[in-house]
N, C-alpha and C positions, 0 to 999 in steps of 0.2 A: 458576483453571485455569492449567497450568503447560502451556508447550512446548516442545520441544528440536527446533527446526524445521533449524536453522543453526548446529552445532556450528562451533567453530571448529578450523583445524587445528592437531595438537599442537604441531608445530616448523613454525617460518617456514618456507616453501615445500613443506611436506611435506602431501601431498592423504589420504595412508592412514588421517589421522585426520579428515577432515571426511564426515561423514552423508551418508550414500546419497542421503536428500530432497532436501538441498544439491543433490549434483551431479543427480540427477534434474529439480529445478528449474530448473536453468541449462541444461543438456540440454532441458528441455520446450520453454523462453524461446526459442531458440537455433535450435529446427527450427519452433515455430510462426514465430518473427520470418522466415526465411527461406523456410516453405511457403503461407504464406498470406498473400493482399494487406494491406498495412497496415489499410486500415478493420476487414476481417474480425477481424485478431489482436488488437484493438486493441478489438472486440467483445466478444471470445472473454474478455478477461484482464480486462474491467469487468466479466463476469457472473462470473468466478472473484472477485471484489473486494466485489461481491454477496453470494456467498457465504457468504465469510465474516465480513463484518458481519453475518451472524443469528446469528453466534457469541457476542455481544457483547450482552446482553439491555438494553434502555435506557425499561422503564418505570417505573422510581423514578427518572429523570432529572429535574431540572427548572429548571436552570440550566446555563449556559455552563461553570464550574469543574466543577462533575459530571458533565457530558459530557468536558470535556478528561479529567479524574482516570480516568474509565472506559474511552477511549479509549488513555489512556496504559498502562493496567495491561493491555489485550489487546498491544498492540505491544512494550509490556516482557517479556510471556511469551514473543514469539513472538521475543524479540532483535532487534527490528525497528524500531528508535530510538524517538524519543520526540516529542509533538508540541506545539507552543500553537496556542491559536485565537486568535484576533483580530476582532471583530465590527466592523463599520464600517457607515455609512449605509448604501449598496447592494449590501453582501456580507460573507460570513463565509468568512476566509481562515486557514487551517489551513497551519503553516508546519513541513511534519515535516524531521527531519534525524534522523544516527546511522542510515539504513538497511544493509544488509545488501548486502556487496560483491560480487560472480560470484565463483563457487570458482576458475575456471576463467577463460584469455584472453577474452574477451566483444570483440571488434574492430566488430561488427556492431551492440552497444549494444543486443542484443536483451534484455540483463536490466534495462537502464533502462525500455524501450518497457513490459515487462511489470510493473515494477512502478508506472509511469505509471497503468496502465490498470486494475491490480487495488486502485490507490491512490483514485483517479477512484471506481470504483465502489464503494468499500466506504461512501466519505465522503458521496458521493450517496446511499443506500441507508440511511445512519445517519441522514442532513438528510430524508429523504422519511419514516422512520419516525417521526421528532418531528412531523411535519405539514405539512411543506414543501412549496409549491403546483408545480403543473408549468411555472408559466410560469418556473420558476429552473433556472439552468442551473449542472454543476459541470463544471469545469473545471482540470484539472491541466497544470500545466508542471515543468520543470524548468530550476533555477537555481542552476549549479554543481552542489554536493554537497547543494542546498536544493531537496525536491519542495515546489513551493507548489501550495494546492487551492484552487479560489476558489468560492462557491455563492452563487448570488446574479444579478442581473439583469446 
């Protein structure tokens, strides 16, 4: 499956060529970050993250490398950088970079907030459909231009 979610623009600082989605996405980001309390929006962009992890079909999965590779080929379609996991004792830390910038001035950081949250939920959503218990918890930050996602106790 192939995306064109986040054209780029044609000429440095020229918007006329960057996709309607684009700016509609940074637009969505930009009025939920600002109309709705943090927990809410923050709600709102883990179940859009949800989502679209059922895009991603994961049952001939059955290692760590074919989840990354599988993971990597959605995020690659959708130009949405690339990720590794990292499995450790108490958690499985997913270390994406290369994501996709605001078309648009973002001074409010609401396009980080939302892709925090729809990053949170897809990777939860992937961990809970392998069989993942409820007492784990996913959790995403960001660090620098690195989202890390941690699932796990």
């Amino acid at each position: 499956m192939k995306f064109q979610a986040f054209p780029s623009p044609r000429h440095e600082g020229d918007l006329t060529g960057v996709g309607g989605l684009a700016l509609l996405a940074t637009m969505t980001a930009a009025e939920v970050g600002e109309s709705a309390p943090a927990g809410q929006a923050r709600a709102f962009f883990v179940a859009i993250g949800r989502r679209m992890a059922t895009l991603v079909p994961l049952e001939d999965v059955s290692d760590v490398a074919a989840l990354q590779s599988r993971i990597n080929g959605f995020w690659q379609d959708l130009d949405w950088g690339e990720i590794e996991l990292v499995v450790g004792e108490d958690a499985i830390t997913v270390r994406h970079v290369h994501l996709p910038e605001p078309v648009v001035p973002d001074l409010r950081h609401s396009w980080q907030a939302m892709l925090l949250g729809v990053l949170e939920g897809a990777y939860d959503a992937w961990f809970r459909a392998l069989g993942s218990g409820e007492a784990l918890r996913t959790v995403a930050v960001w660090k620098d231009d690195l989202l890390e996602v941690r699932h796990g106790r």
